[in-house]
C-alpha positions in Angstrom: 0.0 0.0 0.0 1.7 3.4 -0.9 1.6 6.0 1.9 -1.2 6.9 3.6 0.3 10.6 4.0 -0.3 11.0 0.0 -4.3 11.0 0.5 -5.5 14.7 1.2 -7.2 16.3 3.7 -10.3 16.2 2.0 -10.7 12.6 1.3 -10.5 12.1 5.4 -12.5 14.6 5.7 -15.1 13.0 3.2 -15.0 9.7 5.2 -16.0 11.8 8.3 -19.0 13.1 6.8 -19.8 9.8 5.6 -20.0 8.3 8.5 -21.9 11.3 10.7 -24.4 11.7 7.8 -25.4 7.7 9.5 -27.2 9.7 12.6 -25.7 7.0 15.1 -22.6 9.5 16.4 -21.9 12.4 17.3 -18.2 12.7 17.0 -15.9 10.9 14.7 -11.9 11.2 13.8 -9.5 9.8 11.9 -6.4 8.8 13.5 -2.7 7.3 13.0 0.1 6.7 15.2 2.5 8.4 13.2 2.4 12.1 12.7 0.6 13.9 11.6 -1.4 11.6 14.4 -5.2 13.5 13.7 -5.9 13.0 10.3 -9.1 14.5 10.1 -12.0 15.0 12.7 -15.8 16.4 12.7 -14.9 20.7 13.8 -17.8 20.8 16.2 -16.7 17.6 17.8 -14.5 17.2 20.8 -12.1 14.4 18.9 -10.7 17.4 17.2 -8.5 18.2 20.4 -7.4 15.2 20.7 -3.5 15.3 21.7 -0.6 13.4 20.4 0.0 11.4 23.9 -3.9 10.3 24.0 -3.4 9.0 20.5 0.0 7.3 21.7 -1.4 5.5 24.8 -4.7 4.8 22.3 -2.8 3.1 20.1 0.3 1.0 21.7 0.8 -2.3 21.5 2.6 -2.5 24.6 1.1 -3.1 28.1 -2.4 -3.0 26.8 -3.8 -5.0 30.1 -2.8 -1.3 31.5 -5.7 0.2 29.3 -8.4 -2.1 31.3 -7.3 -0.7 34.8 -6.5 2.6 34.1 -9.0 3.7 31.3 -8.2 5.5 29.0 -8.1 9.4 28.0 -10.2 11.1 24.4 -10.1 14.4 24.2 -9.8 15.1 28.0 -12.8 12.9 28.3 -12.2 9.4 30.7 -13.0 6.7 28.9 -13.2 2.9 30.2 -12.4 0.1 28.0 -14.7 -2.6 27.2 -13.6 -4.6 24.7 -10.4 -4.8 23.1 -9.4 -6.7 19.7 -7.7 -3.6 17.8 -4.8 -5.9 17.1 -6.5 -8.8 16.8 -6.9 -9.9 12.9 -10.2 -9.9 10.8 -11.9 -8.0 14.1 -9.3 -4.7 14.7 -11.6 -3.3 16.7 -12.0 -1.3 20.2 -14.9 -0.4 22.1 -15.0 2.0 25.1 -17.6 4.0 26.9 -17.2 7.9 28.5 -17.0 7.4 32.2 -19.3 9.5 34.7 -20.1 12.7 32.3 -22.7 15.2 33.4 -24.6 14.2 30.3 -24.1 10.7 30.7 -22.3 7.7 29.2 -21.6 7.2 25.3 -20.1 4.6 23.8 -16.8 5.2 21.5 -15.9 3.0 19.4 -12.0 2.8 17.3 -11.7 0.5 14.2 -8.6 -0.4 12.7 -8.1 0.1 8.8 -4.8 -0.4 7.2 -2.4 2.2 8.9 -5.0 4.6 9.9 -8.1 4.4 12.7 -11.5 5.4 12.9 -12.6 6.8 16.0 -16.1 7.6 16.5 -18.6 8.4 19.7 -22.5 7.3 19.5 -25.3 9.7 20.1 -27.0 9.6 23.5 -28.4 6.2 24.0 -26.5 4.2 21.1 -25.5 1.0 22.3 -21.6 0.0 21.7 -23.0 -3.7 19.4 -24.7 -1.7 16.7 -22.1 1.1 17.1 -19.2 -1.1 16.7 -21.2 -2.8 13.6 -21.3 0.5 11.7 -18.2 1.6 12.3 -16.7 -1.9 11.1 -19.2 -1.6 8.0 -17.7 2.2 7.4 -14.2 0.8 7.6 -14.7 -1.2 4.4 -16.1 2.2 2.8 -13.1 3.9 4.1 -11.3 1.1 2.9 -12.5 1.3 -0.7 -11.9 5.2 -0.7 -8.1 4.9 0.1 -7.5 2.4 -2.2 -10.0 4.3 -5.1 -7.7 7.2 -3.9 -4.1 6.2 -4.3 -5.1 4.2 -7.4 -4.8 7.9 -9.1 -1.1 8.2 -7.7 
């Protein structure tokens, strides 16, 4: 796969809108673990200030058992982790769910695709199952975009 620097802003920013235009989250970015780290993310949401060390400790592969006791940080937001099979193959995904917010929990969900990750946050009241299910279904779309993408390099 050629390098996922060479897509432009706008195509991430495209597969944002995609997947907010589904009505089941409220926030969504695209992330890597490599700078530029935040690839893209929806303005009015809070992923958009999400810093370089949440995006480390989100993504290492190292000491993850840490991630279940100590949570983990999004945007300044505590989150707990549920589920975790970001590294495992065919699933490479990760669900978590805000902790203790005056507005109650969400559920986040971050899906692995290629060298790049979705990360997105349900409305009020989406369950993590069917949020987890359409951000692995987006993944393919995002998937097909990349490669639709560098096949004009």
């Amino acid at each position: 796969m050629q390098c996922i620097g060479d897509i432009s802003d706008e195509v991430w920013q495209d597969c944002i809108s995609l997947f907010l235009q589904t009505e089941m989250c409220c926030d969504a970015a695209i992330i890597t673990n490599s700078p530029p780290w935040l690839l893209a993310s929806y303005p009015e949401g809070n992923f958009s200030q999400m810093t370089r060390e949440e995006i480390e400790t989100l993504l290492t592969k190292e000491d993850r058992e840490k991630l279940f006791l100590q949570g983990i940080i999004l945007a300044g937001t505590k989150c707990l982790l549920i589920r975790d099979n970001l590294y495992t193959e065919g699933n490479n995904t990760m669900d978590l769910r805000t902790k203790g917010q005056s507005r109650g929990s969400q559920a986040v969900t971050v899906v692995q695709i290629e060298s790049v990750y979705l990360v997105v946050m349900g409305q009020k009241g989406t369950e993590g199952g069917p949020l987890n299910l359409k951000a692995f279904e987006m993944a393919g779309y995002i998937r097909e975009a990349i490669f639709q993408n560098m096949a004009h390099f």
